[in-house]
N, C-alpha and C positions, 0 to 999 in steps of 0.2 A: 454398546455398538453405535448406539443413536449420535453421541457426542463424539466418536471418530468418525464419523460419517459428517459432521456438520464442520467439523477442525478442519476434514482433507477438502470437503467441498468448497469452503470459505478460502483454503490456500490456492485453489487449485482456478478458484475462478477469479482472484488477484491476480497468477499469474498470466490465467488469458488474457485477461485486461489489462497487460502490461504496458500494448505501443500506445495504445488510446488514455491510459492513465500518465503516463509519463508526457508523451508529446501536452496533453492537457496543462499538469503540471509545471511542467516547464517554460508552455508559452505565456504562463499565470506570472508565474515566480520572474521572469523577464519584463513581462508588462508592469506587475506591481514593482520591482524594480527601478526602472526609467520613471515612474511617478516618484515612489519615494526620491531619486536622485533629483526630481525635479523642484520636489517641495523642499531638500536642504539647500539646494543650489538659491532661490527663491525667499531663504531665512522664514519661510512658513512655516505655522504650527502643524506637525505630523500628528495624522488620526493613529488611534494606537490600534485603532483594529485592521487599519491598514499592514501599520506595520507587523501585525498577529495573522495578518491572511498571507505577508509576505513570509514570511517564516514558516506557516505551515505549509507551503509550499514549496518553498525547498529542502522542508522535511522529507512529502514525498516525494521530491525528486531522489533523496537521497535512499530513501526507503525503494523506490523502483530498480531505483539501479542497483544495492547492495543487499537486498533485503528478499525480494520476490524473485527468487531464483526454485528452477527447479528441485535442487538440493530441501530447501524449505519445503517443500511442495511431498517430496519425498517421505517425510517423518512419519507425517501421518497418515500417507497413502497406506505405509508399512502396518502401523498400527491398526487402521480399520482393513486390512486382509486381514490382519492376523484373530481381531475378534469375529469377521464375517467366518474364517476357517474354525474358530471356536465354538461358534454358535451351530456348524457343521455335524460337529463332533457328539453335542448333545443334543441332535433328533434324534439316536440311535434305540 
C-alpha cells in the first residue's frame, strides 16, 4: 500500500505542477534556444551542457503537455483505493 500511495502521490503532485512546471520549461527551453541559435549564428564553440539543458527542456516540455495528464494520474489513484479497500478487508 506504501508504494501505491507514494506512485499516486508523486503523479498526482506533477500534475498540480503542471502550469508552473511547463510555463518554467518552456521559457527555459526558448531562452536556451535563442543562445544556442546565437552561438551557431556566431560560428562559436557550443557548450555541450548547454546544449544537454536545452534538450532537457523540451523534453519536459514535451513530457507536460503529453505525458502529465489526469489519465496518468488516474492508474494509480485506482490501484492505491483498491490496496487501501484491501487493507479494509483484513481488520476484520
Amino acid at each position: 500500500m506504501f508504494i501505491e500511495n507514494c506512485n499516486f502521490g508523486f503523479r498526482r503532485n506533477l500534475l498540480g505542477l503542471k502550469p508552473v512546471g511547463l510555463s518554467i520549461a518552456l521559457l527555459s527551453a526558448i531562452i536556451l534556444g535563442s543562445r544556442l541559435y546565437g552561438e551557431f549564428a556566431d560560428h562559436r564553440m557550443v557548450s555541450p551542457a548547454m546544449v544537454t539543458a536545452a534538450g532537457l527542456n523540451v523534453l519536459f516540455v514535451v513530457l507536460w503537455l503529453f505525458v502529465f495528464r489526469p489519465q496518468w494520474v488516474k492508474v494509480p489513484a485506482d490501484a492505491y483505493a483498491e490496496r487501501l479497500l484491501e487493507s479494509l478487508d483484513t481488520l476484520k
